[in-house]
Structures are given as structure tokens and as C-alpha cells.
N, C-alpha and C positions, 0 to 999 in steps of 0.2 A: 440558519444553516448550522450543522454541526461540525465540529472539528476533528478532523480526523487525523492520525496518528498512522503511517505507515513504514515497519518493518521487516528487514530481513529476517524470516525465521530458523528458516536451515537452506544450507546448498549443498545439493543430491550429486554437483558436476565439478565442472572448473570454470569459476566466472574469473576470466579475464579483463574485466574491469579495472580491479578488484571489487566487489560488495564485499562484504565480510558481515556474519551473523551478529544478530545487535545493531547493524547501521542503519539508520530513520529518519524520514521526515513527515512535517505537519503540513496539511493542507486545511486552511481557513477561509472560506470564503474561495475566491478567485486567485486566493495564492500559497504558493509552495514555500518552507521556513527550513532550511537545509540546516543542522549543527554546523558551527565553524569547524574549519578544513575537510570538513564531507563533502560529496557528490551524491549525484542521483545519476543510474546507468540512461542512458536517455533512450535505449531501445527496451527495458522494462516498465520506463514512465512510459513511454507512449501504448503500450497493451493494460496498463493498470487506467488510462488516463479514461475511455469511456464511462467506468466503473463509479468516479468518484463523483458527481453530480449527482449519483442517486444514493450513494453512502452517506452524502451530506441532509439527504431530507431527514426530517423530523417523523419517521415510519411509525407506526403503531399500528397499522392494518392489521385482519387477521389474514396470515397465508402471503407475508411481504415478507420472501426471502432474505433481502434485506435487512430487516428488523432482529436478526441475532446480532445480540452485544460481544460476542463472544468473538466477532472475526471473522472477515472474508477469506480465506486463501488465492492467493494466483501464484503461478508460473512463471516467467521469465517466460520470451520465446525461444529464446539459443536453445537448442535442443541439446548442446553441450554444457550450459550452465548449470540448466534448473534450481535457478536460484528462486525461493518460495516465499512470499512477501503474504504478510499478514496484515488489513485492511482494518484498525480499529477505531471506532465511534469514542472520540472522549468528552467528556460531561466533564462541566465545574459545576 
């Protein structure tokens, strides 16, 4: 499985959280690696949270949406946030 890299990229709204742009975590395997003193909004993990078991495959198909290195986008649900979390694949 691969390890993924998940950041805030920009916020459109007012997340009441606070997230703030630049704040991230790793997902390796079955688990989540927060920065010391971060959080993760837990009503944003749960709509990113289907998402990542298949970010995590080893894709190379042709026509596996997935398979851009470049980054998933999502949304926040608050429709008042719209804080925009970027889903990336990291290789050692």
C-alpha cells in the first residue's frame, strides 16, 4: 500500500475548526500520523475517509482515475467551510 499525504490546500469559507492552509496528515497502511499539536476536522475525515483505501492501491491501470500523481481534490462538507484537502500519493 501506498502512503498518502493529506493537505489543506486552500479555504473558499470559514472553517470553524480552525484547519488552516498547509495543515496535514499521513495515512500509512490502516493508520492516521497527525503533526504534533494538529488535528484532523473529523467531519472532513469522515467524507475523505472512503476515498483512501483506493488511493492507497499500487494503480497503474489505463483509465484508473486514481492513478494521477498529481492529487485528488475534496471538499469539506460544511457548506460554510469549503475547506479543499488535496489527497497525495507519496513514493520513498
Amino acid at each position: 500500500m501506498v502512503k498518502l499525504k493529506v493537505s489543506v490546500e486552500k479555504i473558499d469559507g470559514y472553517c470553524n475548526q480552525p484547519m488552516l492552509v498547509g495543515d496535514h496528515f499521513f495515512v500509512e497502511g490502516g493508520k492516521i500520523s497527525i503533526p504534533a499539536g494538529k488535528h484532523i476536522c473529523m467531519w472532513a475525515l469522515q467524507s475523505i475517509m472512503p476515498i483512501l483505501p483506493l488511493m492507497q492501491r499500487n494503480s497503474g491501470e489505463k483509465g484508473d482515475w486514481t492513478a494521477k500523481d498529481s492529487g485528488q481534490l475534496f471538499v469539506c462538507p460544511d457548506p460554510k467551510g469549503k475547506v479543499h484537502y488535496r489527497i497525495e500519493r507519496i513514493r520513498d
